[in-house]
N, C-alpha and C positions, 0 to 999 in steps of 0.2 A: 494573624498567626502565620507565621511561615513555616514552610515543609518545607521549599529546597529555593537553590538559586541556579542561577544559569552563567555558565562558562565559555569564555571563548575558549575552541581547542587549541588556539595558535599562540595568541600574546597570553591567553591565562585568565583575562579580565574578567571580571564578577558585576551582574547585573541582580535586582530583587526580581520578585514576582512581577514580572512586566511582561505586556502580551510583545515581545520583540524577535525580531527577526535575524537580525545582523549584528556586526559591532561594531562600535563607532571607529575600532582603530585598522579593522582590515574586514575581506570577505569571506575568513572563515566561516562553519558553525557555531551556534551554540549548542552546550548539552546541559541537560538538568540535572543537577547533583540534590540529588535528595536524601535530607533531615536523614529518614528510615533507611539504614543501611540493610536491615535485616528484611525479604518480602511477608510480611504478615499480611494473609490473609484477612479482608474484613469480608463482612454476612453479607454481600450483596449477589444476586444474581449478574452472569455474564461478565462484559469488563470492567463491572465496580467492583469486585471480587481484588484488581490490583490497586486497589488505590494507593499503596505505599508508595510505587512508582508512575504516579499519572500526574500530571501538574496543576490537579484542581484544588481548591477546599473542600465544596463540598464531594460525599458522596457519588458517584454517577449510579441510576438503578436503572437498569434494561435488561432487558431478556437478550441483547444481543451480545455475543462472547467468540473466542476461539472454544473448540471443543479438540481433545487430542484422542485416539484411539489406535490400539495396536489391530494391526492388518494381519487377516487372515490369508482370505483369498490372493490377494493379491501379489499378499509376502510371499507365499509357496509357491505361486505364479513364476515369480523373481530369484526363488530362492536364499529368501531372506528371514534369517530369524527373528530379527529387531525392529521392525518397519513401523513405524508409527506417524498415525496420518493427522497432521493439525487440519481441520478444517471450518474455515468460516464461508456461515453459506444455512439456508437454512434445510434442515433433516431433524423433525420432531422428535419421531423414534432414537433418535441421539444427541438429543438435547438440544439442539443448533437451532438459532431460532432468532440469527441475522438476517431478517426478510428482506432487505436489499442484494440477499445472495452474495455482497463480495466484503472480504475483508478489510473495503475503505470504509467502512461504517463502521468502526473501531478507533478510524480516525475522527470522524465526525463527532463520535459522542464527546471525547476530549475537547475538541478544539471550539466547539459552538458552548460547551463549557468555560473554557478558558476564555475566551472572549468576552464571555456573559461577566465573570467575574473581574476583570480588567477593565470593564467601561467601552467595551467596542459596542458600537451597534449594527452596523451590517456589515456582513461579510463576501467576499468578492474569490472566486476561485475559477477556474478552466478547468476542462476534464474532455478524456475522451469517454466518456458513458461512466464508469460503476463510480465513479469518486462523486460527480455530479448527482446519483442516482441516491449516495448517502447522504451527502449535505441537505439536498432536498426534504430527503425522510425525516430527518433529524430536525430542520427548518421546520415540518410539519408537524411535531411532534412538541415542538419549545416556543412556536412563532417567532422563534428571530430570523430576521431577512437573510436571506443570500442570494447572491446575483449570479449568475454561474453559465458561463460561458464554455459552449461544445462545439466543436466543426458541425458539418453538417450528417455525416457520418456514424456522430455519436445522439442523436436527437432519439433513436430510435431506443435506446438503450436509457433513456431516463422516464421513467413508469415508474409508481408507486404503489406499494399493497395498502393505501388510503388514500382519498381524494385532496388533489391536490389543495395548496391553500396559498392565499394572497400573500404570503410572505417569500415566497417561490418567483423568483424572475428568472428567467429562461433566455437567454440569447443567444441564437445560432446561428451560425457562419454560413455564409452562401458555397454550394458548392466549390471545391477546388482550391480551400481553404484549411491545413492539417491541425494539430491540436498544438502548435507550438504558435499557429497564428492565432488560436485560441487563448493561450498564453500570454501571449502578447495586448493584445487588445483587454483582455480583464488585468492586464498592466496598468492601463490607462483607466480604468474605469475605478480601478480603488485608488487613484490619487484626487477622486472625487468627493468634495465634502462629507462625512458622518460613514464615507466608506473603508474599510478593513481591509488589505489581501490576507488571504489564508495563508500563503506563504510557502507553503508546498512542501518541500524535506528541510526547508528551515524551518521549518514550526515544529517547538517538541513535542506540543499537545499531539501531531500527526506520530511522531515518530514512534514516540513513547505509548500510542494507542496500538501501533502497530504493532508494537514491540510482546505485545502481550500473547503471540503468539509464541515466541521462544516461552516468556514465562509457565504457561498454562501447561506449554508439554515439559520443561523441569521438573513442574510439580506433581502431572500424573506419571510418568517414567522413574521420578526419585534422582534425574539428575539431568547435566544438558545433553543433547547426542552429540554424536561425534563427527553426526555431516547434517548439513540444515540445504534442502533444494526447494527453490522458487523461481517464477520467472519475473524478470524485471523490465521497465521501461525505462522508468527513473533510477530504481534503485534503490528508490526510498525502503522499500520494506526489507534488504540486505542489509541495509545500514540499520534497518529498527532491530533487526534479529541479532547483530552485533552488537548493537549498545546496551542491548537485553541482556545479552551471553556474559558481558563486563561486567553488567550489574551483578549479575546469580554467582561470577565469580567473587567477585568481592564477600559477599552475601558467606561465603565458606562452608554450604551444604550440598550443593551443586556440582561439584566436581571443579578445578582447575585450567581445563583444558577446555578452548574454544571450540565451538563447531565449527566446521570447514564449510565454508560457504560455498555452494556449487548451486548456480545462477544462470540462468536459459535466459536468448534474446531469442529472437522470431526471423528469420530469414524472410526476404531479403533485406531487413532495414536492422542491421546489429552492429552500432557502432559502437559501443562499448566492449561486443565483446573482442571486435577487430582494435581497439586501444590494448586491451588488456592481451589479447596473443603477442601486437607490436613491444608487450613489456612498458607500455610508455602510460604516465600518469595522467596525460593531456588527450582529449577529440580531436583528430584532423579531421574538418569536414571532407578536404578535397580526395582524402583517400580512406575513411572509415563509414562517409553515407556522402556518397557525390553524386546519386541522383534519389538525394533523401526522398522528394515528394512522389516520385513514381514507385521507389521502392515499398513508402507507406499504403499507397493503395493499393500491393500486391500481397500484406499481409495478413494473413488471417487472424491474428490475435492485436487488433487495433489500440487497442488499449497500451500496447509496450511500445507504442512510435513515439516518444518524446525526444526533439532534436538538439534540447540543450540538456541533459541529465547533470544531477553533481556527482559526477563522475569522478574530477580533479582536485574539488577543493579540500581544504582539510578538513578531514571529518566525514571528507565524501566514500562512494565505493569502489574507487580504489585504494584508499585506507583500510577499507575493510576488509576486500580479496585480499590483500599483502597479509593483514594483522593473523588473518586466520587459515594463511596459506590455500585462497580458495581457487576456484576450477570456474572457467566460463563455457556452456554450450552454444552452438547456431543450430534451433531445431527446424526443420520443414514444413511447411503445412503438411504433409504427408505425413510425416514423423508425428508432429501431433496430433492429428485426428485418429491414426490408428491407436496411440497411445490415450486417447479419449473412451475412444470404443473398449477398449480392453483394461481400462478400468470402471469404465460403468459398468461393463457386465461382472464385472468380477467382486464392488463393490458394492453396487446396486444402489448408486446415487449418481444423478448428472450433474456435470463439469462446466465451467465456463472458459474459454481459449486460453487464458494466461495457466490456468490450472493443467489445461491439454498439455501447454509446452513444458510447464514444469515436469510434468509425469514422464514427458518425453525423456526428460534430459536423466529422470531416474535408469531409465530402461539405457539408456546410450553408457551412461557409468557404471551401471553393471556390468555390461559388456565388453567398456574399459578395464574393467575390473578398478574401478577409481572408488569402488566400497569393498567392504571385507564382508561377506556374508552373515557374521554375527554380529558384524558394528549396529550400534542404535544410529539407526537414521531417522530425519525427519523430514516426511515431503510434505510442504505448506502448499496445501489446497485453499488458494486466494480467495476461490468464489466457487458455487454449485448451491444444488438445489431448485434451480427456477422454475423445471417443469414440477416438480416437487410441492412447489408453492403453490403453483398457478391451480392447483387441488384443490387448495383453502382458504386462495384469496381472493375477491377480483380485485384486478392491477387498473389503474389507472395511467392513462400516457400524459405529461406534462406537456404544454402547448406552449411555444417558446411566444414572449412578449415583443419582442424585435427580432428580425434579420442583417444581418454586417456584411456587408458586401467583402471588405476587408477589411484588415487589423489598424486602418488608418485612416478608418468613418467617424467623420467628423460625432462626437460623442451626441451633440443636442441631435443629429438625427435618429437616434437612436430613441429617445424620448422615454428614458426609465427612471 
C-alpha cells in the first residue's frame, strides 16, 4: 500500500517507496510527497503520534517525541509573550521521555524503520556523538545492525540508558581525526556487501523525523510561529522545520506564512553562516573554514562541525534561509554557556551545547530586535535532560569494536 512517493526537487522525477538517496538524473534532494495531505493525528505515543507525515507503513510506537511548551520564566526573562520551547531531551514531569537526550533519535526511529521495511539490513552512518548515540538506542531496541563511525572526540558521548548489544559496532577514529573523516570512511564501509548508508539530510526518513518538531508545536500553539531558532552543523534539522512549515501550509489550518528560520553556527568553525552573510549559495573552504580542523577543536558545541554540510544543493539550507527569509547567528562559547546557565536556572532543566548556542542566538535577536515581542516564537531545544536521566538510569558507555587510524584504512584491517 503506498502513502507517498519521493520527488526530485530539481528535474521533478518521481521514485515509489524505495529506501533511496539521490536521483539518477542530478544531485538534488529528494522530498516525500505524501498520500495524507491533511496531518491526522493517530493514537500513538511520541513520534508515531505523525505518522501521516513519516515514510513508514507501519506504525512507529515509543515514548520518544518532541514535546512543545509556552515558557514562563524565561519569556519574562526576555520579555517575550509568545515563547514556546520544542524540546527533545528527556524531562518526565513534561512528558519527554527521548532518553538519548537529543533530537536525533526522532531520526532514528524513522529511518531504522524505513530500512527495515525496504529490505536493507545493516546500516552504516558517522556522527559526532548524539546521532550515533540514537542509532545505537534504536539498534538496541530493534536489533538491526548499525556500524557507526565517530572521531575520537565523539566516543565519549555514545552511552546508552541500556546495555549495549551485539548489533552495535562502534568505530572510532584515532585522535586528530574530525567527523567529516568520519564521514568519510563510513563512506567506504557502506559500499561493503549487505551494507546501507544512512544517508544523512538525504534520507527523508531523517528529515521527516526531524521535522516533527515543527509539526508537534503547530499543533499545541494552534498554528506555525513566526520565527523557529536552532543551531546547526548540517542543517539538516532547518531544512526538516522547513519542509515541515510546507507541509502545515499546504495542510490549510496552520496559518500561510512560513517561519523565519533563525539558525546559530558555533564560532570559530561557521562556515555556513560566513556563505550566507557572503550572500552566496556555495562554501568556500579557502575563506569560509580555512583552518577547518583547528577551528573544530576550538569549539565547544562539537557536534555543529560538519565540513561538508548541504548547504548549496537544491533543497539544501540555503534554499531554505531564502524561502523563509531567514537570519544566521556566530555564537561564542561565552555567549553560549552564559546563555545555558540562564536558562537552566530559569527553566530548570539541563541543556546540551547545540541547545546552549541555539538559546544564545535567542537572546542576540532580541537584542537585535530581529523578534517582535509578541511574535510566537519557537526555540528548538535539540537535546537536554542528561543529568536528568542519569536520576533514573544507569547509562552504559558503548566500547568501540575497531580503531581507524585514518579515513583511508585499508577496510580488512578493520575486521568488522
Amino acid at each position: 500500500m503506498g502513502r507517498f512517493k519521493l520527488k526530485c526537487l530539481k528535474c521533478g522525477r518521481e521514485y515509489g517507496q524505495e529506501y533511496r538517496l539521490t536521483c539518477e538524473n542530478d544531485d538534488s534532494f529528494l522530498r516525500a510527497d505524501y498520500f495524507e495531505k491533511r496531518l491526522e493525528l493517530r493514537n500513538q505515543p511520541g513520534i508515531g503520534r505523525f505518522h501521516s507525515w513519516l515514510p513508514v507503513q507501519e506504525e512507529i510506537t515509543t515514548d520518544a517525541g518532541p514535546i512543545t511548551y509556552k515558557s514562563e520564566a524565561f519569556a519574562r526573562e526576555l520579555g517575550l509573550s509568545n515563547l514556546y520551547i520544542g524540546f527533545s531531551g528527556y524531562w518526565p514531569e513534561r512528558k519527554a521521555f527521548t532518553k538519548t537526550c537529543s533530537f536525533k533519535e526522532l531520526e532514528a526511529h524513522p529511518t531504522m524503520q524505513f530500512l527495515k521495511e525496504t529490505g536493507g539490513k545493516a546500516l552504516v552512518l558517522a556522527s559526532a556523538g548524539n546521532t550515533g548515540r540514537a542509532f545505537a538506542h534504536v539498534s538496541a531496541l530493534t536489533g538491526i545492525d548499525v556500524y557507526i563511525v565517530v572521531p575520537d572526540s565523539g566516543v565519549s558521548n555514545l552511552w546508552l540508558p541500556e546495555e549495549p548489544t551485539k548489533s552495535i559496532h562502534l568505530i572510532s577514529m584515532s585522535p586528530g581525526n574530525d567527523y567529516t573523516d568520519a564521514i568519510n570512511l563510513a563512506g567506504r564501509i557502506s559500499k561493503l556487501p549487505g551494507m546501507v548508508p544512512e544517508g544523512g539530510a538525504r534520507n527523508v526518513a531523517r528529515r521527516d523525523g526531524m521535522g516533527t518538531v515543527m509539526l508537534d508545536a503547530a499543533i499545541t500553539i494552534g498554528k506555525m510561529p513566526d520565527h523557529y531558532f536552532q543551531a546547526v552543523g548540517s542543517g539538516t534539522g532547518g531544512i526538516s522545520a522547513w519542509e515541515a512549515a510546507i507541509r502545515l501550509r499546504a495542510d490549510g489550518r496552520f496559518g500561510q506564512k512560513l517561519p523565519k528560520l533563525q539558525l546559530a553556527q558555533n564560532l570559530p568553525f561557521v562556515p555556513m553562516y560566513n556563505a550566507w552573510q557572503g550572500k552566496r549559495r556555495e562554501i568556500i573552504p579557502e575563506l569560509d573554514m580555512k583552518y577547518a580542523k583547528k577551528q573544530i577543536e576550538e569549539t565547544y558545541a562539537t557536534v555543529l562541525t560538519n565540513r561538508a554540510p548541504p548547504y548549496g544543493v537544491t533543497g539544501g539550507l540555503y534554499d531554505a534561509l531564502v524561502d523563509t527569509g531567514g537570519i544566521m547567528y556566530a555564537i561564542t562559547r561565552e555567549e553560549a554557556l552564559e546563555a545555558k546557565a540562564l536558562l537552566e536556572s530559569l527553566e530548570g532543566i539541563d541543556i546540551l551545547p547545540p541547545s546552549a548556542v541555539a538559546t544564545a542566538s535567542l537572546l542576540k535577536a532580541v537584542e537585535a530586535g530581529n523578534v517582535g515581542k509578541d511574535e510566537t516564537i519557537l526555540l528548538n531545544l535539540a537535546g537536554g535532560g542528561y543529568k536528568r536521566l542519569k536520576e533514573d538510569y544507569t547509562l552504559y558507555q558503548i566500547e568501540p569494536v575497531a580503531i581507524a587510524k585514518n579515513p583511508d584504512i585499508p577496510l580488512e584491517e578493520l575486521k568488522i
